[in-house]
Z-matrix of the N, CA and C atoms (Angstrom, degrees):
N
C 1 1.452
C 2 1.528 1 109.13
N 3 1.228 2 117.56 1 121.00
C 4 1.751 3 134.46 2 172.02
C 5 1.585 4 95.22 3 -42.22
N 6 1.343 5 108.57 4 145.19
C 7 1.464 6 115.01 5 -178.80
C 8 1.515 7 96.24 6 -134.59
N 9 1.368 8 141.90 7 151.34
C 10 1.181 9 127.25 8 -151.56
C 11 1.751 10 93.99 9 -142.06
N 12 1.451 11 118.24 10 106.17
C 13 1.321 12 111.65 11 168.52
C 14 1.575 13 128.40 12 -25.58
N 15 1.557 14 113.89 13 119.72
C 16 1.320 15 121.60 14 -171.97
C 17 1.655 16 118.36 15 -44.24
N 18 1.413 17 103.70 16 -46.96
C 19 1.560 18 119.23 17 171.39
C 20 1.770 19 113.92 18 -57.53
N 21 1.214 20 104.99 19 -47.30
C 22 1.019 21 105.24 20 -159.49
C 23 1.846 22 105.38 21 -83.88
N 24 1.516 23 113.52 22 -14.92
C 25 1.201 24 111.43 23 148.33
C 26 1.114 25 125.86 24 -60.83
N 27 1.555 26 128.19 25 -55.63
C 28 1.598 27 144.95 26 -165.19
C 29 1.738 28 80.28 27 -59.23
N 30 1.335 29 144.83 28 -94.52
C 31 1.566 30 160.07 29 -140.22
C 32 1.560 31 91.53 30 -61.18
N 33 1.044 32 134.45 31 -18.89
C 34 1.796 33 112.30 32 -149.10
C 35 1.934 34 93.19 33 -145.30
N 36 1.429 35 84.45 34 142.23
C 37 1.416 36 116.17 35 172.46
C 38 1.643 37 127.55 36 -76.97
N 39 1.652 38 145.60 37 71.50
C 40 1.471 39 132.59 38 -162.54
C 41 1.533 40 98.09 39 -43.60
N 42 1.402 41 101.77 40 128.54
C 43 1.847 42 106.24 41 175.23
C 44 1.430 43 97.05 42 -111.85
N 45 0.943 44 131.65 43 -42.06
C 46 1.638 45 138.47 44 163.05
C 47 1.472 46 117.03 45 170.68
N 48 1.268 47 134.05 46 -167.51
C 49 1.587 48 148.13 47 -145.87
C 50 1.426 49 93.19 48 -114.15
N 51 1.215 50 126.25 49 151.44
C 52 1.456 51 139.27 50 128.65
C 53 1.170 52 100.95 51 -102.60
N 54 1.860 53 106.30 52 173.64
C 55 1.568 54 103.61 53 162.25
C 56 1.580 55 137.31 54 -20.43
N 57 1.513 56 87.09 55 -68.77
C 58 1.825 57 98.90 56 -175.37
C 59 1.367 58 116.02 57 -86.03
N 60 1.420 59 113.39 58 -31.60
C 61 1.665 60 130.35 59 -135.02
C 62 1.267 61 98.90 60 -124.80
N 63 1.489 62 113.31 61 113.08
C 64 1.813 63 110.78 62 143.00
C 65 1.375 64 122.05 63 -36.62
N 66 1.342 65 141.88 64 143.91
C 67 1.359 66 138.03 65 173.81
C 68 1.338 67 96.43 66 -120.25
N 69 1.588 68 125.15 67 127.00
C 70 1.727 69 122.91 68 -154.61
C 71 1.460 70 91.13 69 -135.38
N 72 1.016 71 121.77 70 154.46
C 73 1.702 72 127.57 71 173.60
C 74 1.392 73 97.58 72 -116.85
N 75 1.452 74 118.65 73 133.29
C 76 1.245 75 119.08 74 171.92
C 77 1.130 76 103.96 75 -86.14
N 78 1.646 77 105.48 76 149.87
C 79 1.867 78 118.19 77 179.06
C 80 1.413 79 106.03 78 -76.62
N 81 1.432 80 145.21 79 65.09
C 82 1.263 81 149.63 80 171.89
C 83 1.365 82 100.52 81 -130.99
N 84 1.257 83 138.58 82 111.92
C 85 1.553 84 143.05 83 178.97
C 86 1.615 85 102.14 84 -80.60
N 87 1.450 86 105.35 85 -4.16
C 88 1.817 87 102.24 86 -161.94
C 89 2.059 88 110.26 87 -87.03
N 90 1.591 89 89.34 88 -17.14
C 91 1.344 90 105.73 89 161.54
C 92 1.604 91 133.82 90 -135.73
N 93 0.933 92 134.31 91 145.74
C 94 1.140 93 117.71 92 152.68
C 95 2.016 94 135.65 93 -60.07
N 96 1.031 95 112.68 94 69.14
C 97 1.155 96 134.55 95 160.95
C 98 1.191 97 142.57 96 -81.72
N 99 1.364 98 111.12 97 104.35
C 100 1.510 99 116.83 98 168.62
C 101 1.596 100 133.23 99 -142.33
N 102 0.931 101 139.23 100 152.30
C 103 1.416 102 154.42 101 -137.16
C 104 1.564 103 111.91 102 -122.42
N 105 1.290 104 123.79 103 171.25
C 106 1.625 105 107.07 104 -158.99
C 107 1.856 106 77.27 105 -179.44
N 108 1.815 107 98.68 106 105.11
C 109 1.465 108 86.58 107 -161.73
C 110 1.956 109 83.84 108 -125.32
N 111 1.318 110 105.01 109 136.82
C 112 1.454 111 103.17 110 -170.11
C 113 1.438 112 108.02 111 -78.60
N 114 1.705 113 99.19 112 133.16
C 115 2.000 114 82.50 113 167.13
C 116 0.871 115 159.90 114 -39.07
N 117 0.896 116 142.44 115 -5.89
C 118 1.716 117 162.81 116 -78.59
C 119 1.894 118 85.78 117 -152.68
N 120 1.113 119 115.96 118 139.47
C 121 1.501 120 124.71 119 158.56
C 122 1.458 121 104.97 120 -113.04
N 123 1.939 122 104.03 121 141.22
C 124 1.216 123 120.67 122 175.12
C 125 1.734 124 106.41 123 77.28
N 126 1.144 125 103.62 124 43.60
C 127 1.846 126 100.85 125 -179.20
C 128 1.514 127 103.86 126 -145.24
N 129 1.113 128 100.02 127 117.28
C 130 1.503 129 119.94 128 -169.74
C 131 1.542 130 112.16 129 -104.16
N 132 1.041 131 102.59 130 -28.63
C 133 1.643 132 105.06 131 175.70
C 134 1.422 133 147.09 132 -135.08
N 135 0.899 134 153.41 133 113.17
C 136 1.622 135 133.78 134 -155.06
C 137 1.085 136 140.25 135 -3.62
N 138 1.869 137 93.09 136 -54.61
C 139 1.143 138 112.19 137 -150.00
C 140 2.301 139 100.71 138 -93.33
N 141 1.565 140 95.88 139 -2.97
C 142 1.040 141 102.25 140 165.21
C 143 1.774 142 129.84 141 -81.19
N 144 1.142 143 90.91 142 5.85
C 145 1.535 144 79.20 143 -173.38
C 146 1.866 145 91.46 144 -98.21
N 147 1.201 146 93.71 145 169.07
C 148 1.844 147 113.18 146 172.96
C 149 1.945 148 96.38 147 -70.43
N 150 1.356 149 104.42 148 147.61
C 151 1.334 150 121.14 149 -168.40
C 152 1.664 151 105.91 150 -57.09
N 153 1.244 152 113.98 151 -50.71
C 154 1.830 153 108.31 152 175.67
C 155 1.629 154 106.53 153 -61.01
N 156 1.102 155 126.36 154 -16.40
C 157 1.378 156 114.42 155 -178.62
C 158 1.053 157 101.74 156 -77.26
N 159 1.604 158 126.73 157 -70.14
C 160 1.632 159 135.03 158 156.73
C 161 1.426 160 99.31 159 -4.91
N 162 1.087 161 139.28 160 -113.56
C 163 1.392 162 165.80 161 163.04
C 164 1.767 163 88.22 162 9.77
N 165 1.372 164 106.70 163 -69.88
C 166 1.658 165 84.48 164 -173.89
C 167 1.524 166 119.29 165 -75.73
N 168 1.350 167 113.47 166 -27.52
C 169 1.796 168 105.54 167 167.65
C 170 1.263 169 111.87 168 -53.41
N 171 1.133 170 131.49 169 -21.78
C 172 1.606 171 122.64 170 172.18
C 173 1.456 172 115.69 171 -97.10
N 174 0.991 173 97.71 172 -13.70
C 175 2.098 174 94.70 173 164.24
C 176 1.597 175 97.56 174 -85.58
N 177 0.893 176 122.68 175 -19.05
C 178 1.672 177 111.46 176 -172.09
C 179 1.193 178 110.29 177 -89.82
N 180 1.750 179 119.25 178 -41.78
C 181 1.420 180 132.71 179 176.04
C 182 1.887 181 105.20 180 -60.56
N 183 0.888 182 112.74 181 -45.20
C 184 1.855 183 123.39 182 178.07
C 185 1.186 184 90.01 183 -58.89
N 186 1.452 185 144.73 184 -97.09
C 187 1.539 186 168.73 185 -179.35
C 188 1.867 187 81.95 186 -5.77
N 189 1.262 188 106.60 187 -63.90
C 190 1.984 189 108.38 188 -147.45
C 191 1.707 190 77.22 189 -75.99
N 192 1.371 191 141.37 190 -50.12
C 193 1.222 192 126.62 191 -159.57
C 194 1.353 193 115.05 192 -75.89
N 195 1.031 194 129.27 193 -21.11
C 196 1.314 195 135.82 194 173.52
C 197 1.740 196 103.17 195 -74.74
N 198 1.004 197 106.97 196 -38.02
C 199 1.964 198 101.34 197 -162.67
C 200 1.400 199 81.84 198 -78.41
N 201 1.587 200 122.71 199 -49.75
C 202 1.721 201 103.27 200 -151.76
C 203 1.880 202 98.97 201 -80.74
N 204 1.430 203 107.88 202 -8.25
C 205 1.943 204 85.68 203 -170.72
C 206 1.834 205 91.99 204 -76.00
N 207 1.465 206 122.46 205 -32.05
C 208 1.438 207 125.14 206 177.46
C 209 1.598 208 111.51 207 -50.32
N 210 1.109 209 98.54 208 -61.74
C 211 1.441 210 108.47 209 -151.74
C 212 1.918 211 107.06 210 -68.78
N 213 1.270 212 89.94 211 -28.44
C 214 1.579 213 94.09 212 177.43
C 215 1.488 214 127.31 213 -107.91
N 216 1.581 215 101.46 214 4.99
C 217 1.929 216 117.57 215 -163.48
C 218 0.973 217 121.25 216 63.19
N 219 0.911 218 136.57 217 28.67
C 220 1.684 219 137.98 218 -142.63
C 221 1.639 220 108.96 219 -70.54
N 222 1.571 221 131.56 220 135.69
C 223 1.069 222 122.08 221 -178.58
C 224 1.637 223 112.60 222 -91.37
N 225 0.970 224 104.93 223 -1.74
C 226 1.758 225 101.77 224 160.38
C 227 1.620 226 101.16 225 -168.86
N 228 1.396 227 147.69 226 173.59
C 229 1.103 228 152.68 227 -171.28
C 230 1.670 229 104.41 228 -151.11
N 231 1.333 230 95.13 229 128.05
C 232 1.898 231 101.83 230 -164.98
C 233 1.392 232 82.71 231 -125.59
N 234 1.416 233 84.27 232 125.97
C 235 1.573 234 113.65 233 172.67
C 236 1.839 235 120.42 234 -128.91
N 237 1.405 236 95.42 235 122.51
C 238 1.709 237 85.73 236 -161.66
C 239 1.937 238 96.63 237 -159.09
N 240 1.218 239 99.62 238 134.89
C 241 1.729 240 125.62 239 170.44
C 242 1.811 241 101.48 240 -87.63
N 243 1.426 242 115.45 241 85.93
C 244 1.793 243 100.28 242 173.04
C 245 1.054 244 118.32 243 -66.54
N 246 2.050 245 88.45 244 -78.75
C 247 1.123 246 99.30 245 165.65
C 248 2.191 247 108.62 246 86.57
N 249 0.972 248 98.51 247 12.25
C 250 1.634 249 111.20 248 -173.12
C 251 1.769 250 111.41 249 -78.11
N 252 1.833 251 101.80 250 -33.70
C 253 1.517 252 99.74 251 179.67
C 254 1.454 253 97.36 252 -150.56
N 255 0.934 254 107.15 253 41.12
C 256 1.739 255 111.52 254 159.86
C 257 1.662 256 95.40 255 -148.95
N 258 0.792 257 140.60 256 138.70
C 259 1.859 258 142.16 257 -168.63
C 260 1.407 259 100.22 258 -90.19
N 261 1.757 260 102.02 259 -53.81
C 262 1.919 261 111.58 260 -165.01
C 263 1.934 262 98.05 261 -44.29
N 264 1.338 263 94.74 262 135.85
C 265 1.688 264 108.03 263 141.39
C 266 1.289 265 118.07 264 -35.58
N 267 1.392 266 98.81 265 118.43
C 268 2.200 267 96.38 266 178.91
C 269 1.459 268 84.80 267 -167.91
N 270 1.730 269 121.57 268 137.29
C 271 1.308 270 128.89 269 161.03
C 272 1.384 271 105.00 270 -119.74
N 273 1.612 272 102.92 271 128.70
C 274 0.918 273 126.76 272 171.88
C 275 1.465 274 134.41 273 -78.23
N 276 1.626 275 126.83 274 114.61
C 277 1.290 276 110.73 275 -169.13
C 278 1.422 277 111.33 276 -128.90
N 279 1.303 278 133.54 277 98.30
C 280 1.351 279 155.63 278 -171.67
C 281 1.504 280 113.55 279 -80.48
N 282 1.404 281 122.98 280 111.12
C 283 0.919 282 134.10 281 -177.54
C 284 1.839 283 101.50 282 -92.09
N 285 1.582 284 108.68 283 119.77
C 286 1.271 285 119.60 284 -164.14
C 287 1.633 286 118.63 285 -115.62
N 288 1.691 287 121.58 286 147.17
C 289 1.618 288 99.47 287 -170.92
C 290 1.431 289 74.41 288 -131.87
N 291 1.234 290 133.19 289 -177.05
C 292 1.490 291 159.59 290 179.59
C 293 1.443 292 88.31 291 -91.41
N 294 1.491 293 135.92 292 -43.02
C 295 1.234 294 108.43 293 -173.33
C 296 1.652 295 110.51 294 -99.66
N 297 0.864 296 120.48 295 -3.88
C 298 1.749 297 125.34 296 -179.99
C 299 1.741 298 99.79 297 -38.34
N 300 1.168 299 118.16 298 160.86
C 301 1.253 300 140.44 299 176.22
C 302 1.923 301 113.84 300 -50.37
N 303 1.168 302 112.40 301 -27.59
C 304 1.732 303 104.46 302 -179.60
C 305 1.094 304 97.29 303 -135.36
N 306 1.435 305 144.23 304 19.08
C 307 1.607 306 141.89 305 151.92
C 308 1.170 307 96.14 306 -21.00
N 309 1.142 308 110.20 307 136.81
C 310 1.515 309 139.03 308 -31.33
C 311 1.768 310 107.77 309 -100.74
N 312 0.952 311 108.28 310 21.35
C 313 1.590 312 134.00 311 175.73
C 314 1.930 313 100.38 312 -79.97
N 315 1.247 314 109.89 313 131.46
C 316 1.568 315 114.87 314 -178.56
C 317 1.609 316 98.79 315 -52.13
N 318 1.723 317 111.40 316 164.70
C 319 0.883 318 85.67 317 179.61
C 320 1.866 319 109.96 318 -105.49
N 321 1.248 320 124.39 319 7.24
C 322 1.514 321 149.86 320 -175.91
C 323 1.449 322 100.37 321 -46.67
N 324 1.745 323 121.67 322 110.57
C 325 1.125 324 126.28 323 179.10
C 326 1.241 325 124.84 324 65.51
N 327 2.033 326 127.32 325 7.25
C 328 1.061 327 125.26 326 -155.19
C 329 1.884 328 92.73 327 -91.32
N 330 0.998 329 114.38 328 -51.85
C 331 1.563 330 111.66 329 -156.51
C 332 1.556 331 99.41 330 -140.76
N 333 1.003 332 116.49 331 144.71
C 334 1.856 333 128.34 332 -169.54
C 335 1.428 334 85.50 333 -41.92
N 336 1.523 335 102.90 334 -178.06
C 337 1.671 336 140.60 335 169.34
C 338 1.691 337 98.34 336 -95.19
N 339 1.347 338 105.56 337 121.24
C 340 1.811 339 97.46 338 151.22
C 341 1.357 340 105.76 339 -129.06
N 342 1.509 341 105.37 340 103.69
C 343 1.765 342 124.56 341 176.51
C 344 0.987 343 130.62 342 -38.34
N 345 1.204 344 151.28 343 94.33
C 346 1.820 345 145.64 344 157.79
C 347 1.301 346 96.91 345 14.24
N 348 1.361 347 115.82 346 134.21
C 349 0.968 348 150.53 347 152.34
C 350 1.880 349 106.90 348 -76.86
N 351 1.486 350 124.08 349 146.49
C 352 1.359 351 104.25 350 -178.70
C 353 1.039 352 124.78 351 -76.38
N 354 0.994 353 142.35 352 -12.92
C 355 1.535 354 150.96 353 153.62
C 356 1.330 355 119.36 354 -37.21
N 357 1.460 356 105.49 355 -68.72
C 358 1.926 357 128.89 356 167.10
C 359 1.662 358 102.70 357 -42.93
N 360 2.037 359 99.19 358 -64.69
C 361 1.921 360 79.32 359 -177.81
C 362 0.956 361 151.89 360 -62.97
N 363 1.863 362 106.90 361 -36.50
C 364 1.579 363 125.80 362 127.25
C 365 1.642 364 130.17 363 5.04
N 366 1.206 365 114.78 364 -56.92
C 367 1.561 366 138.89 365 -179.03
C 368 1.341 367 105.46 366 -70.15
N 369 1.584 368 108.19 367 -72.40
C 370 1.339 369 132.19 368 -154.10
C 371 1.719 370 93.65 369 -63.16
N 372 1.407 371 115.05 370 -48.32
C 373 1.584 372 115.62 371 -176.02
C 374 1.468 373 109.85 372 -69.32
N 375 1.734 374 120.73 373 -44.68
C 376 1.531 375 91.25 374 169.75
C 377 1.352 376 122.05 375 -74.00
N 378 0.873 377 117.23 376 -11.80
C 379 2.018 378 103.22 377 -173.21
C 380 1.564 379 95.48 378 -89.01
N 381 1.567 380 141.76 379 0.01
C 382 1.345 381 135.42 380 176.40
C 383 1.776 382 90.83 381 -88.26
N 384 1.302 383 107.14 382 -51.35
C 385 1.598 384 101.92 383 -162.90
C 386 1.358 385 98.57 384 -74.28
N 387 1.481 386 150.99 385 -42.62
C 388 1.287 387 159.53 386 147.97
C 389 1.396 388 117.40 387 16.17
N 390 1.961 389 95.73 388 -68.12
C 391 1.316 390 140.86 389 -156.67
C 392 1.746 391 104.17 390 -66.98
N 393 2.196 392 93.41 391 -45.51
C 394 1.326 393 106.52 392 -162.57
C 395 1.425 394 114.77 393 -96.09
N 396 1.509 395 112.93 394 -6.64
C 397 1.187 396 129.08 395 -157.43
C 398 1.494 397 103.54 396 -39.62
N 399 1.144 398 154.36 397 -10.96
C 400 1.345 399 119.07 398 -147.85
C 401 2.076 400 76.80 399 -135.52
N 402 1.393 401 125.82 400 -12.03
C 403 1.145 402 116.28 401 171.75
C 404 1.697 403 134.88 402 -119.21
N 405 2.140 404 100.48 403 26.31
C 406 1.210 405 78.54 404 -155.31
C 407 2.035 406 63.86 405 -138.16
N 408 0.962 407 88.63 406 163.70
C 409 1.867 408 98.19 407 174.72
C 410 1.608 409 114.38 408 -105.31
N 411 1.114 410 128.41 409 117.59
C 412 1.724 411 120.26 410 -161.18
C 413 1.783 412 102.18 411 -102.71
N 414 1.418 413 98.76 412 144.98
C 415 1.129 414 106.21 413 173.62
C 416 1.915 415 120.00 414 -51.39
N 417 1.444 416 99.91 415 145.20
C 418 1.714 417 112.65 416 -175.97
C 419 1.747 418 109.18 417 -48.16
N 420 1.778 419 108.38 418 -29.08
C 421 1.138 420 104.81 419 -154.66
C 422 1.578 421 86.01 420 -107.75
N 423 1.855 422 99.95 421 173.65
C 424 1.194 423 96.71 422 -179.04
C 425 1.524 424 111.73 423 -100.14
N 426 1.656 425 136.73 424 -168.77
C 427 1.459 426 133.83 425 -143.73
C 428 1.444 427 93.41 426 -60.11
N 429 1.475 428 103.45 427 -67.65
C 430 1.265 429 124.48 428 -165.49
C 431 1.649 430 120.06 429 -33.27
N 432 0.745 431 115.89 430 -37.61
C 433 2.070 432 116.61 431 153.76
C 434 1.020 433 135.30 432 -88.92
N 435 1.902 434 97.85 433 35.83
C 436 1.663 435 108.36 434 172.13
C 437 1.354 436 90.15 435 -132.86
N 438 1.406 437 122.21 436 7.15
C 439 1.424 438 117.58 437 -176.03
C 440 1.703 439 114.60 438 -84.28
């Protein structure tokens, strides 16, 4: 049974499943951010998973980076495995503008979280599941009990 980093529950929103990968919305309304953390228990790093897992975290990571640099214009898209204070496997994919709040500075530890409002997450979750509809499996429940 998938066990789901404590943090990365408390910070992140379930937006729905791919094959391998949780697809998580981070609670920061200041970006579009979200995470894509493979099922797998006890895997800390890429290069730990078995090669078909590999293989599909990067069809899933391509798939989510392509819809969100479209869907949102994005002036650059930061994609990154830290991993410095959370251990679990999780890639991070940050949808970035020139004018956002830490342009062009990462945005990791730069400036608090200010959380979706329900309205905002509401939005932000259908046009992600919308986007993914035909490749991502959505949770039973609806947004509002992932808030």
């Amino acid at each position: 049974m998938f066990e789901l980093n404590s943090i990365l529950e408390r910070d992140s929103i379930l937006v729905g499943n791919f094959p391998l990968s949780q697809l998580r919305l981070i609670n920061d309304s200041q970006f579009p951010w979200l995470i894509l953390v493979p099922q797998r228990n006890g895997v800390s790093e890429m290069h730990h998973l078995v090669e078909k897992d590999r293989q599909q975290l990067m069809s899933e990571s391509c798939l989510l980076a392509e819809v969100l640099h479209d869907a949102f214009s994005a002036d650059k898209l930061n994609v990154a495995a830290i991993g410095n204070k959370v251990p679990q496997l999780h890639l991070h994919h940050v949808v970035r503008f020139e004018t956002d709040i830490c342009w062009p500075e990462p945005v990791w530890g730069k400036v608090p979280a200010v959380p979706y409002g329900p309205q905002a997450l509401s939005d932000v979750l259908e046009k992600i599941r919308s986007l993914l509809n035909d490749d991502l499996t959505l949770p039973d429940n609806n947004a509002e009990l992932y808030y």
